[in-house]
C-alpha positions as CSV (number, residue, x, y, z in Angstrom):
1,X,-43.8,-18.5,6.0
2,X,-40.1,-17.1,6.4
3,X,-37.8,-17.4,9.3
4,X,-34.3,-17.7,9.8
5,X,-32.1,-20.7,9.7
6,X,-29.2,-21.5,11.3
7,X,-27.1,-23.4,8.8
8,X,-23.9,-25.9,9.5
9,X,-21.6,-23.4,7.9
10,X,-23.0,-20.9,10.7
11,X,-24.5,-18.7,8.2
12,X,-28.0,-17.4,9.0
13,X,-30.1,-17.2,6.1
14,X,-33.9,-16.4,5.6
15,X,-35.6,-19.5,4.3
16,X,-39.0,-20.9,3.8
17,X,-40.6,-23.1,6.7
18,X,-43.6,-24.9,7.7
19,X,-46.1,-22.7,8.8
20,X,-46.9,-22.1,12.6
21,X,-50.2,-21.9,14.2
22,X,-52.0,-21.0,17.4
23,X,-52.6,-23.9,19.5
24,X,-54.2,-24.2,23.2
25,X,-53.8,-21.5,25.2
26,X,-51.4,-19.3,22.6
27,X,-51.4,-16.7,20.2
28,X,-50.0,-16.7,16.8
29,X,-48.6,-13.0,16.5
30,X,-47.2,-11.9,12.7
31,X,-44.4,-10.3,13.7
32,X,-42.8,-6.7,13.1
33,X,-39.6,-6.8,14.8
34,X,-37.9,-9.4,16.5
35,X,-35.1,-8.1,19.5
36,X,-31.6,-9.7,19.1
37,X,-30.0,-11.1,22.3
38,X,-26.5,-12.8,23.3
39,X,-28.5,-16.2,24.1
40,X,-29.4,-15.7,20.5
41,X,-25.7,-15.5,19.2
42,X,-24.7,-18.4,21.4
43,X,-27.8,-20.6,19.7
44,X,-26.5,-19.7,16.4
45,X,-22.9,-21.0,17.2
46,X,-24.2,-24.2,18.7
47,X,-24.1,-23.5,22.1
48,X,-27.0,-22.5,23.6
49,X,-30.3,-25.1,22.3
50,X,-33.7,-23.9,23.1
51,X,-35.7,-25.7,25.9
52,X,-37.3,-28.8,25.3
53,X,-40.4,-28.4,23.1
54,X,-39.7,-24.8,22.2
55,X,-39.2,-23.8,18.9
56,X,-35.7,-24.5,17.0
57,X,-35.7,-20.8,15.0
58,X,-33.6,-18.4,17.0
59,X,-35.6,-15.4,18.7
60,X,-36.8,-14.9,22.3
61,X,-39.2,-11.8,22.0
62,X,-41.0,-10.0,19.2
63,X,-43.7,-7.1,18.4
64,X,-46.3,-7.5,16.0
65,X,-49.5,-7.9,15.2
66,X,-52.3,-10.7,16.2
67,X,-53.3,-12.8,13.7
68,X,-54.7,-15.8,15.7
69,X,-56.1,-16.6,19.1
70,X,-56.0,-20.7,20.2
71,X,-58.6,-22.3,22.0
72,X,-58.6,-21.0,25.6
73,X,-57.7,-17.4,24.9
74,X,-59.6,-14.7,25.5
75,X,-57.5,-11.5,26.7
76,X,-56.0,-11.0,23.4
77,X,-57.8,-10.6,19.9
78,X,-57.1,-10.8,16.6
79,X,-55.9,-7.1,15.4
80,X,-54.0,-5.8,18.4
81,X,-50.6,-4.5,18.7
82,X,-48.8,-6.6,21.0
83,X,-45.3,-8.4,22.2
84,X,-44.3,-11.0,23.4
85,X,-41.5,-12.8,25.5
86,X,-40.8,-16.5,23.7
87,X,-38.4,-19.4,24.4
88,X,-37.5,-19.6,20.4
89,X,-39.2,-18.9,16.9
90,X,-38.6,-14.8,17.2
91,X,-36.3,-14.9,13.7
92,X,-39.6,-15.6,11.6
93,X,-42.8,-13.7,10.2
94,X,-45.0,-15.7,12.4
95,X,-44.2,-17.0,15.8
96,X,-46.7,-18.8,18.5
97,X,-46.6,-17.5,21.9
98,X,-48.1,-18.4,25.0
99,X,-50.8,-16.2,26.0
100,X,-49.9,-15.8,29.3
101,X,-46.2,-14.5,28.1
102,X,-48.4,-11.6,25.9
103,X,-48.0,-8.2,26.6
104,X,-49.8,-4.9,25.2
105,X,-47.8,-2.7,23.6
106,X,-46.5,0.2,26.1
107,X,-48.5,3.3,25.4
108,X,-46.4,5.9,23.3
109,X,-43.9,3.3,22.4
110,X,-43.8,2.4,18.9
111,X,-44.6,-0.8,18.1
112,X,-41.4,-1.8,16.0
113,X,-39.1,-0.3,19.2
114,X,-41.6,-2.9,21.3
115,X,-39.3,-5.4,20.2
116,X,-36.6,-4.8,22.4
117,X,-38.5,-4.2,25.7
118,X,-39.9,-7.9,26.7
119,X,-36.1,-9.6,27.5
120,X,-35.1,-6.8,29.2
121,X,-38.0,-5.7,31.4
122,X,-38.8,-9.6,32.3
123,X,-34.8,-10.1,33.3
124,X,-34.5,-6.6,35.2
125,X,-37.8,-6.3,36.9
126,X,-37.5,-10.3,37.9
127,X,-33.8,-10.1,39.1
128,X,-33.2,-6.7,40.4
129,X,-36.8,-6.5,41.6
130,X,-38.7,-9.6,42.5
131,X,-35.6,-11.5,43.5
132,X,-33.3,-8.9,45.3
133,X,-35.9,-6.5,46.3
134,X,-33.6,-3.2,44.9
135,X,-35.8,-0.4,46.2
136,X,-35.4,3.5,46.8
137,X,-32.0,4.8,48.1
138,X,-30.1,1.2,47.9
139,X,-27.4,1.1,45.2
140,X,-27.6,-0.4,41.8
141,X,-24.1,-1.9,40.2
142,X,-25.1,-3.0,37.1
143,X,-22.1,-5.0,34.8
144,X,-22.3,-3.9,30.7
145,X,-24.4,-0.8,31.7
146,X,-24.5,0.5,27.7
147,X,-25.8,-3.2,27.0
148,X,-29.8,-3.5,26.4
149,X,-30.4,-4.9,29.8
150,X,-27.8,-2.5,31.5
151,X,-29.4,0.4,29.6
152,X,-33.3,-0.8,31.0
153,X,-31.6,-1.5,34.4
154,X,-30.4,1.8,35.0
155,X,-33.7,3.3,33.2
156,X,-35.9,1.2,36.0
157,X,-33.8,1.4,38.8
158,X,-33.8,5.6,39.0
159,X,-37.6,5.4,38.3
160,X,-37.5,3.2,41.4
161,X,-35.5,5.9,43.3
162,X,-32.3,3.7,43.8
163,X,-28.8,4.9,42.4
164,X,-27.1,3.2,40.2
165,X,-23.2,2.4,39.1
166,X,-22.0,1.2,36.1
167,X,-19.2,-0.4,33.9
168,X,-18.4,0.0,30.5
169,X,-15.4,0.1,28.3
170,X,-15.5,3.5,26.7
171,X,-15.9,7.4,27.4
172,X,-18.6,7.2,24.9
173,X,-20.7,4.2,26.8
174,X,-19.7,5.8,30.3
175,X,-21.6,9.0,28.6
176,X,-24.4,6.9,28.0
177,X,-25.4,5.7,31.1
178,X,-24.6,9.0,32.1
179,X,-27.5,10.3,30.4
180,X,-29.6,7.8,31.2
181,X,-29.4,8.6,35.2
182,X,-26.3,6.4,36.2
183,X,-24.2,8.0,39.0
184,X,-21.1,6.4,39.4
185,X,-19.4,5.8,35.8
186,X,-16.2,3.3,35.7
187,X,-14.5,2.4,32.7
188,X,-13.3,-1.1,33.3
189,X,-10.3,-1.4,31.3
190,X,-8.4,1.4,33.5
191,X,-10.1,1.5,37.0
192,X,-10.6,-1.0,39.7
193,X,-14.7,-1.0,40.3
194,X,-13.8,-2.4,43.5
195,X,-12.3,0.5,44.4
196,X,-14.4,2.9,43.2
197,X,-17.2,1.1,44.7
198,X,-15.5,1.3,48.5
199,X,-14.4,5.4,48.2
200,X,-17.8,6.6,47.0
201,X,-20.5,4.2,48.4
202,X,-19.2,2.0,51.0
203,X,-19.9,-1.1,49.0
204,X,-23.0,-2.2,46.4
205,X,-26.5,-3.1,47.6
206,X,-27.4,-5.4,44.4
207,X,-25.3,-6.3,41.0
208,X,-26.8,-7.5,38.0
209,X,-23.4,-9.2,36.3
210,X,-23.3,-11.0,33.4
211,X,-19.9,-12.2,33.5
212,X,-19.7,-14.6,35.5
213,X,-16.4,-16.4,37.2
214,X,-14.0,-13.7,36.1
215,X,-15.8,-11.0,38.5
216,X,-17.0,-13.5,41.3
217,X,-14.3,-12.8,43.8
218,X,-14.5,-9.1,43.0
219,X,-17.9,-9.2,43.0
220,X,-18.1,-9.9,46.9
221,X,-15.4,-7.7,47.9
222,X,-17.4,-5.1,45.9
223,X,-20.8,-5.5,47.8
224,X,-21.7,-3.7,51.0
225,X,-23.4,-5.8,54.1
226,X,-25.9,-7.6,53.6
227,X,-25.7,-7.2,49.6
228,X,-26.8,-9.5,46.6
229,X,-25.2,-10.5,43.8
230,X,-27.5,-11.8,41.3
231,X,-25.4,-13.3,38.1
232,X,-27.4,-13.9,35.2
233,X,-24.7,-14.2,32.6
234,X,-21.4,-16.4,32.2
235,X,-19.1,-14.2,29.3
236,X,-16.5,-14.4,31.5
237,X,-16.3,-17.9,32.8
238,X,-18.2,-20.9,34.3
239,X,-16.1,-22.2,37.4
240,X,-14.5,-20.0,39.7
241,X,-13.7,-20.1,43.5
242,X,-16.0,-18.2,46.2
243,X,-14.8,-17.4,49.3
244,X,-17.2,-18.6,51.9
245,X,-15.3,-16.3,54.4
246,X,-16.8,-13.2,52.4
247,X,-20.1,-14.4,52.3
248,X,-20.5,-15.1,56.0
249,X,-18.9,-12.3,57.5
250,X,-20.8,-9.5,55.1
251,X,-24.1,-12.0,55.6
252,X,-24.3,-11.6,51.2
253,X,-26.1,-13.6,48.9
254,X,-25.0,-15.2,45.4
255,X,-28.1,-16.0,43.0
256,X,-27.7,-17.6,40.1
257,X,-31.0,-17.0,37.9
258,X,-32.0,-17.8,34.1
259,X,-35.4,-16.5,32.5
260,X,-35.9,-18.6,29.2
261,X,-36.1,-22.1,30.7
262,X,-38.4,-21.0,33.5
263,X,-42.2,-22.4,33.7
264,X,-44.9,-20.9,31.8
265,X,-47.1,-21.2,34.6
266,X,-47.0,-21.5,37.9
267,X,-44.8,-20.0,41.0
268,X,-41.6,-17.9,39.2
269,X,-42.7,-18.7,35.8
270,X,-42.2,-16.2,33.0
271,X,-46.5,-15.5,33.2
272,X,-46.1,-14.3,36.4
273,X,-42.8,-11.9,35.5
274,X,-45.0,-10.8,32.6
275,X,-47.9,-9.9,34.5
276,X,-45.4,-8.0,36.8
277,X,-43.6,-6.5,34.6
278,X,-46.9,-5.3,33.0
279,X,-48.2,-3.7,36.0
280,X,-45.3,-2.4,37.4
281,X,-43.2,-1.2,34.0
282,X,-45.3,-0.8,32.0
283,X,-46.9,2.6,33.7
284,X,-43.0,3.5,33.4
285,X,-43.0,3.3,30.1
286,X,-46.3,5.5,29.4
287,X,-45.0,8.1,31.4
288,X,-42.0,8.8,30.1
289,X,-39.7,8.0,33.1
290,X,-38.5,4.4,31.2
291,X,-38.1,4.5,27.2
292,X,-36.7,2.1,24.7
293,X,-33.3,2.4,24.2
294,X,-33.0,1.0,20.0
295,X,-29.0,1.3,19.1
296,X,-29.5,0.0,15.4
297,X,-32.4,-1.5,13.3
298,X,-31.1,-4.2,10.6
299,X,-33.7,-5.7,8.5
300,X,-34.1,-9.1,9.5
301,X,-32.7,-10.9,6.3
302,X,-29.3,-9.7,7.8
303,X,-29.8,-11.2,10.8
304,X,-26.0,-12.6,11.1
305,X,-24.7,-8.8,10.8
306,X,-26.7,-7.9,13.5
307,X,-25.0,-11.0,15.5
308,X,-21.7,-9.6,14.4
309,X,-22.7,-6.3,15.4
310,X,-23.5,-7.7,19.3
311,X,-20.2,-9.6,19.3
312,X,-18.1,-6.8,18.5
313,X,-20.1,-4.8,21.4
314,X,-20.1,-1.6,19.9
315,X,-23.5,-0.6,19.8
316,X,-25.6,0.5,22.7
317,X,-28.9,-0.4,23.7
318,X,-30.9,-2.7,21.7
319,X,-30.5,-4.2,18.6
320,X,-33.7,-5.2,16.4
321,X,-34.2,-6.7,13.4
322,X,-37.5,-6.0,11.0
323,X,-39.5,-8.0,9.4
């Protein structure tokens, strides 16, 4: 088979590899479309490695087709439409998946836009959701909101009847998230969310941020009582201070969460977030009130365009690559 490979020069180039198969308790799915993520940039580059016995081929979530069921399956069968949240091997014609991180394709989604929907919905519905318990009229701040998980966070959080808020660095993303239900619109490079946060709702019930250190101060100072701040992304920074005094006297919580090196099984593990996910999102999904957001398709033999394309941050939504 074909996948792509991550070369010393950091070129990534579609190669021939050893075959993959379905063993115990997995599926072998011939994949479609593979969904491009920032962990999968940061791989390329050398920084991010896959967890331990997961596969070395960038890729952490696909639609396709089943071509193989392993020993110890037997809700999925050869034939059906499918995708599928991974811990590597996504940049390839075939990848193994664990049967347990399978889902069905949503119904009236099409099965190449698929793709893009297993990252996002796992790391929404498990953060904002399962972990911080957003819920109807509580207020949603979600960091990056044109990004593929911003752009599925505000999606899920208006279906749940919460509000939502937003940054972005554009009229043209703040439009965006307009459309897709988000209420209060700040362009980061020339407001203070902070700010903005205070004047219209008192303060931020949950925020999703990806960025780490730079925004942790303002982060607090941005959150109402009793609030949550659930980081699950460090593009600004690793190490930075938290004032203890802010925490106590608004009673908030800082939770720091990752989804690809979870479990496969057990308490928190990415099978339970998929079966979630696939009862609670998916229905969504079929009825209209979530949809795919796809900002550009690249075949997937120009894979390292598509990386430049997330770097320079200009597209919105999802970016897929097809096979």
């Amino acid at each position: 088979m074909h996948a792509i490979v991550a070369e010393s020069s950091g070129r990534l180039s579609w190669q021939e590899v050893p075959d993959v198969s379905a063993g115990a308790g997995e599926v072998l799915i011939e994949v479609r479309a593979a969904g491009v993520n920032r962990a999968d940039v940061l791989q390329a580059a050398g920084y991010y490695p896959p967890p331990p016995g997961a596969s070395e081929t960038i890729g952490m979530e696909v639609s396709g087709v089943v071509a193989e069921v392993g020993p110890d399956v037997s809700e999925w069968s050869v034939g059906q439409e499918v995708c599928a949240l991974l811990a590597g091997g996504g940049y390839a014609e075939y990848v193994a998946a664990p049967a347990g991180q399978v889902l069905p394709v949503p119904h009236g989604v099409d099965l190449i836009d698929a793709a893009g929907l297993p990252e996002v919905a796992c790391t929404v519905w498990s953060n904002v959701v399962m972990t911080a318990h957003l819920g109807k009229g509580r207020l949603l701040l979600v960091h990056g909101g044109s990004s593929g998980i911003g752009s599925h966070a505000i999606q899920v959080a208006r279906a749940l009847g919460a509000r939502v808020a937003i940054t972005a660095g554009s009229a043209e993303k703040l439009e965006f998230c307009r459309e897709l239900g988000a209420e209060i619109l700040i362009n980061y490079r020339d407001e203070d969310f902070v700010a903005r946060l205070r004047d219209e709702a008192g303060g931020a019930d949950v925020i999703l941020d990806i960025m780490g250190a730079a925004y942790l101060d303002r982060n607090l100072d941005a959150l109402a009582a009793d609030g949550q701040l659930v980081v699950i992304g460090m593009q600004g920074g690793v190490k930075g201070e938290l004032n203890l005094g802010k925490l106590l006297s608004k009673r908030l919580r800082v939770i720091g969460t990752t989804l690809r090196a979870r479990p496969v099984k057990g308490p928190h593990s990415k099978t339970e977030i998929v079966r979630a996910v696939t009862e609670s999102v998916w229905p969504m999904l079929a009825d209209g009130r979530v949809r795919p957001v796809i900002g550009a398709r690249l075949p997937i033999e120009r894979a390292g365009d598509a990386h430049r394309q997330m770097v320079d941050g200009k597209v919105s939504g999802k970016i897929l690559l097809t096979v």
